[in-house]
C-alpha positions as CSV (number, residue, x, y, z in Angstrom):
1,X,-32.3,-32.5,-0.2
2,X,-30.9,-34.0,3.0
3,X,-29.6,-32.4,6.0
4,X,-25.5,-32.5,5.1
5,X,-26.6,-31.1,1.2
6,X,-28.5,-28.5,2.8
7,X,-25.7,-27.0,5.2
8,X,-22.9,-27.0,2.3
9,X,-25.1,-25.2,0.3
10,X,-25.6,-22.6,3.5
11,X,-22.2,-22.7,4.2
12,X,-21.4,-22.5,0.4
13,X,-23.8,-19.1,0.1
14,X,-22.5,-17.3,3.6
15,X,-19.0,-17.1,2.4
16,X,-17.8,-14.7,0.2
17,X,-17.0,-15.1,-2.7
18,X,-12.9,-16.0,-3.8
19,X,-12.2,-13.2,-5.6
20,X,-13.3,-11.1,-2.6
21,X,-11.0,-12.9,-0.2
22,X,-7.8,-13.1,-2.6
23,X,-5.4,-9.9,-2.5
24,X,-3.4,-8.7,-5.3
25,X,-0.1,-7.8,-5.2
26,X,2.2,-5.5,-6.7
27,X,5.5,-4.9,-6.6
28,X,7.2,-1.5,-5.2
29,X,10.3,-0.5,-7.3
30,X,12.9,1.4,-5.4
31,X,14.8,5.0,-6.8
32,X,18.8,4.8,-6.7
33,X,18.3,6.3,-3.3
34,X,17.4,3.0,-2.0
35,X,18.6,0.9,-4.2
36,X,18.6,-2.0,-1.6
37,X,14.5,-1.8,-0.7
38,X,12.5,-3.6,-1.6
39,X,8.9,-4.1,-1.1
40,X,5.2,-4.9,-1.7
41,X,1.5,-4.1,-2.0
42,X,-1.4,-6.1,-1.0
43,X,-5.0,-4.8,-2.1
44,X,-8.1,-6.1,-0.9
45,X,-12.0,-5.7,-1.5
46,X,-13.6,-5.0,2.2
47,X,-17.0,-6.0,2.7
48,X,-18.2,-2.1,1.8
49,X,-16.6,-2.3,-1.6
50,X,-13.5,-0.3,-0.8
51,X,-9.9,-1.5,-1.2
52,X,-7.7,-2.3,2.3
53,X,-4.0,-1.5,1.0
54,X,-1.2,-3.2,3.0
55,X,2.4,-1.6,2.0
56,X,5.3,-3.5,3.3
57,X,9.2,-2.8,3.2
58,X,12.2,-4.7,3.8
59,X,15.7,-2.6,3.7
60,X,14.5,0.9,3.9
61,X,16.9,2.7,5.0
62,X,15.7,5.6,7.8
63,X,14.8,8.6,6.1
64,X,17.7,10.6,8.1
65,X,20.1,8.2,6.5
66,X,19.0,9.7,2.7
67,X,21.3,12.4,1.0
68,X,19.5,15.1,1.3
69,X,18.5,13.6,5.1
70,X,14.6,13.8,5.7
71,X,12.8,13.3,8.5
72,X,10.0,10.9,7.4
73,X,8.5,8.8,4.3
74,X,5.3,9.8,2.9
75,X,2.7,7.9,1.5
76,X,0.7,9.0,-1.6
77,X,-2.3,7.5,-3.4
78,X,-3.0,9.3,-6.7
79,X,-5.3,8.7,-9.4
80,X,-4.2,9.1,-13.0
81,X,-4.1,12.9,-13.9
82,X,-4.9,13.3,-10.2
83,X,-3.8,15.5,-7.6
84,X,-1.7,13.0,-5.1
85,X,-3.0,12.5,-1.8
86,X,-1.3,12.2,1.3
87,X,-1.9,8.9,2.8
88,X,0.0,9.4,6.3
89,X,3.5,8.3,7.7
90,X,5.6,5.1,7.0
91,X,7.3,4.5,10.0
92,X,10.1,2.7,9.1
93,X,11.5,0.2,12.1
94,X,15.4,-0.6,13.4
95,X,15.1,-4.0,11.5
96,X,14.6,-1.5,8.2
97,X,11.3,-3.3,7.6
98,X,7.7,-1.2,7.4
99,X,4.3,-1.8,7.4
100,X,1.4,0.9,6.4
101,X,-2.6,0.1,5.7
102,X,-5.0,2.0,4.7
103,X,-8.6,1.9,3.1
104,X,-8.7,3.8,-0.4
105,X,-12.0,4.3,-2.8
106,X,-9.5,4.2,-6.1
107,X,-9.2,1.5,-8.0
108,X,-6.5,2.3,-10.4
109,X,-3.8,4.3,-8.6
110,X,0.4,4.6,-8.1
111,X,1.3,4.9,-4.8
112,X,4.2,7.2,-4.2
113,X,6.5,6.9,-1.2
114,X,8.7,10.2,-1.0
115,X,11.2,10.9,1.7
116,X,10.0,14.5,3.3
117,X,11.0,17.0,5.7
118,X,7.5,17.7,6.7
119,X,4.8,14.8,7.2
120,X,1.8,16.9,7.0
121,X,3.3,18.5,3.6
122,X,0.5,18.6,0.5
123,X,2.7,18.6,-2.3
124,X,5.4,15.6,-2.7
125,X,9.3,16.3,-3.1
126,X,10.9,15.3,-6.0
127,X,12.2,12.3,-3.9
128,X,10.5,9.4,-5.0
129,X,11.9,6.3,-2.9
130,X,9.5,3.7,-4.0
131,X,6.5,3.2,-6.4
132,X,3.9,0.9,-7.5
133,X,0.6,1.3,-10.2
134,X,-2.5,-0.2,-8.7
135,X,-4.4,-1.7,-11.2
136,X,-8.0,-3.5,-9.7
């Protein structure tokens, strides 16, 4: 094998594999009270095995803007027959737009965005603004 054969195949083996570098993406669909959102979710393999999650918005209105107002949007991962699990804050910008990541063991999961009055709160309000169903 010659020198250039020998450092594609190098090259070649040091690189991840395709599969591991290509996201998926889902769409989030948005409730009637935010009928103008819209959004996505990128999910990624990391090099430990969990999934990176990306969530981006466009034309989210800010929470205190909703009928009842709230004060923030929640994120939830939840597993099917699963409790959900708070995920943290989406902060949503002035341009309306949003961006949220986070690193998640599950596999298969919807991710819940709900419009609350407390961000620390355990349970989600019936106010489901956008959702998506992970499926890796």
């Amino acid at each position: 094998m010659n020198r250039k054969s020998f450092s594609a195949v190098v090259v070649f083996l040091l690189l991840p594999s395709g599969a591991a570098l290509q996201a998926k993406t889902y769409p989030l669909t948005s409730s009637q009270a935010v009928p103008a959102a819209s959004g996505k979710v990128e999910v990624k393999k990391d090099k430990n095995g969990n999934n990176e999650v990306t969530i981006n918005t466009e034309h989210l209105a800010q929470p205190g803007m909703l009928t009842p107002p709230a004060s923030t949007y929640v994120i939830w991962f939840q597993e099917q027959n699963g409790e959900p699990m708070n995920q943290g804050n989406l902060k949503v910008e002035k341009s309306l737009r949003s961006e949220f990541k986070a690193t998640t063991h599950l596999a298969n999961f919807d991710i819940l965005v709900t419009a609350e009055g407390d961000p620390m709160t355990k349970i989600p309000s019936g106010q489901v603004v956008l959702k998506a169903k992970v499926q890796q």
